[in-house]
C-alpha positions, 0 to 999 in steps of 0.5 A: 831351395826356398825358406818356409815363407816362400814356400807359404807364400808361392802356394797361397798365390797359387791356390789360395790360403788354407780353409777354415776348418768346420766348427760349430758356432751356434747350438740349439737348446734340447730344452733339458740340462742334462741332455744339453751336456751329454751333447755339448759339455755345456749346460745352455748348449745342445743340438749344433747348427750345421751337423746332421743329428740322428736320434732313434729309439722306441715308440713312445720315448719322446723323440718328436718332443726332442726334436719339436724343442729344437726347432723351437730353439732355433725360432728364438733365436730369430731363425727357421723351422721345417718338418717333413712328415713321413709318417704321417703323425705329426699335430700341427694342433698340439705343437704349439703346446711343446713351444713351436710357432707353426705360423707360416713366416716361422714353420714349414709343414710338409709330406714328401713321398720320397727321401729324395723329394724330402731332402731336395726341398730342404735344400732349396728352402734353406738355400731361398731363405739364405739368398733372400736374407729372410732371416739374419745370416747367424740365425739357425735353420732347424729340420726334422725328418720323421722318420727316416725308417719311413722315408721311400727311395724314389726308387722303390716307389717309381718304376725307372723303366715306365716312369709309372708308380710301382704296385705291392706286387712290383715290388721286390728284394732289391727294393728293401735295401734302396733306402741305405742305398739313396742315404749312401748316394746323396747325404755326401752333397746334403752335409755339405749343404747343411753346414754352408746353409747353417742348418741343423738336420735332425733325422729321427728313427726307429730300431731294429733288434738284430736277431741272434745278438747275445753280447752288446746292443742288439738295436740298429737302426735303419738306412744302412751305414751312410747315416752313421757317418754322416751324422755328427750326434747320434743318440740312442734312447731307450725307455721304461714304462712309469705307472700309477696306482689308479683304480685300483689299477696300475696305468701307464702315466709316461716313460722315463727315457734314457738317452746315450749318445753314441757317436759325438763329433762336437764334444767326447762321446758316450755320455748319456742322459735321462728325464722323465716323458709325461702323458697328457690326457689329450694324447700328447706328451710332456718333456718334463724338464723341470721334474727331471731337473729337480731329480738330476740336482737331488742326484747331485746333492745341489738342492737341500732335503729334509726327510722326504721334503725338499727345501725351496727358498725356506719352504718344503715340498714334495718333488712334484709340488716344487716342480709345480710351484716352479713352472707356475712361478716362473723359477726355471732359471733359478733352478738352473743356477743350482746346477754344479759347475764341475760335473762328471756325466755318466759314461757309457760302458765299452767292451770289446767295441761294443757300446753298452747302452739302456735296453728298452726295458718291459718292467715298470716303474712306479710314479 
């Protein structure tokens, strides 16, 4: 009978040594704190480089700016972004504001038809990108999808049988289920890719309210149960509506989004997140970091507070001026240094197998 080394040692001759397992190696900054430790249990570190991410909530709760950061991220870090634009919305002209470099040695801008075309490209750009040594080969390739609710089966837009485009009235039942029938045939191969290739894919999507749901989240997502397997962070968000005395009127001035991350492959799952998501007057929106992260470290007791005013290097301000003062200062990292050392996230609540989650709510909030 042969030892345990001759054992080890036959096999590896054979058919080689055992593989590395998957880790993540590099991360992707989300651009705020809270949501970066949500995702990782780390305050620097976010989106992981080679998982596939899946981030779905309501209009309006800053899906694209989430997604924008990271692609922003990943260019700091000397690598490559791309955008496929299946619903047809994205600024190329108000992109840049939310830090992304849309110059085309850094930035891929495109609008495939199909969900196979979509993933088929991102695939060959990655893999052109790699084999050319465009960038260095520990620098992160970041890809959005917006969104996969909106991306078309190749076979719910061609005929199979006549090659030809299929019209409305072509159209049928079997044609509503192709899309969780395409993510259940191809994201096997395309997460195989993503890790060799060093990317991270970010697929945003909408919700869904399942009908007669009275216990539990009643939200799903579309693209059938392939994309819940698949995707390594899944996160939820969920937004309420912030007004502001106007006029004499109250007006919607953004949302305060709540994010829970649902499923986490790289760190324990189930922690959540919330900050504040401003509207401009251009229409775009502002992922209001510094804000947020002066009312997460009030939360926490990390910053000094006098009365209504809170103490900044020996002067007192409102929340809004300190954050002003902050963002013109330059003092982002600064702030980040008060952030605690030891810190227990919230938890999201589960009962029964049911996750527990911030509802889209109606009610608004005062600014």
């Amino acid at each position: 009978m042969a030892t345990e080394e001759e054992i080890a040692k036959e096999l590896e001759a054979a058919f080689g040594a055992s593989d590395d397992e998957s880790t993540v190696s590099s991360f992707l900054d989300s651009g705020y704190p809270e949501l970066n430790f949500a995702l990782s249990s780390n305050w620097k570190n976010g989106f992981p480089v080679g998982r596939l991410i899946e981030i779905a909530g309501p209009p309006s709760s800053g899906k694209t700016a989430i997604a924008t950061a990271a692609m922003a991220a990943a260019q700091k870090q000397g690598g490559f972004a791309g955008f496929m634009d299946h619903e047809r919305s994205f600024s190329l002209k108000l992109a840049p504001r939310l830090g992304l470099n849309v110059a085309p040695s850094r930035f891929m801008f495109k609008k495939p038809r199909t969900f196979e075309e979509s993933i088929t490209l991102c695939i060959r750009v990655a893999q052109h990108i790699r084999t050319k040594k465009l960038i260095k080969p520990e620098a992160p390739i970041c890809w959005v999808f917006d969104s996969l609710a909106s991306m078309v089966p190749q076979s719910a837009l061609i005929d199979p049988k006549t090659g030809k485009e299929k019209s409305a009235e072509d159209r049928n039942m079997n044609d509503n289920t192709a899309l969780a029938r395409a993510t259940s045939a191809h994201l096997p191969a395309f997460m195989q890719h993503v890790e060799e290739l060093g990317i991270c894919a970010i697929f945003l999507n909408q919700v869904r309210t399942k009908i007669g749901v009275i216990y539990g989240d009643p939200r799903t997502t579309p693209g059938g149960e392939a994309p819940k397997f698949y995707a390594s962070i899944r996160i939820m968000l969920g937004a309420t509506k912030m007004t502001k005395k106007i006029a004499g009127a109250n007006e919607a001035i953004g949302s305060e989004v709540t994010a829970s991350v649902i499923k986490n492959k790289v760190t324990r799952p189930f922690m959540a997140a919330k900050w504040r998501f401003i509207f401009e007057p251009d229409g775009t929106g502002k992922f209001d970091r510094v804000g947020s992260t002066i009312d997460f470290l009030l939360k926490e007791k990390k910053l000094e507070v006098a009365g209504a005013y809170i103490v900044w290097k020996g002067t007192k301000y409102y929340a809004a001026a300190l954050a002003a003062r902050i963002e013109k200062e330059g003092e982002w990292e600064e702030l980040l240094e008060l952030l605690p050392k030891r810190y227990e996230p919230e938890i999201i609540v589960i009962e029964e197998g049911v996750t527990e989650i911030a509802p889209i709510i109606e009610e608004e909030i005062a600014a």
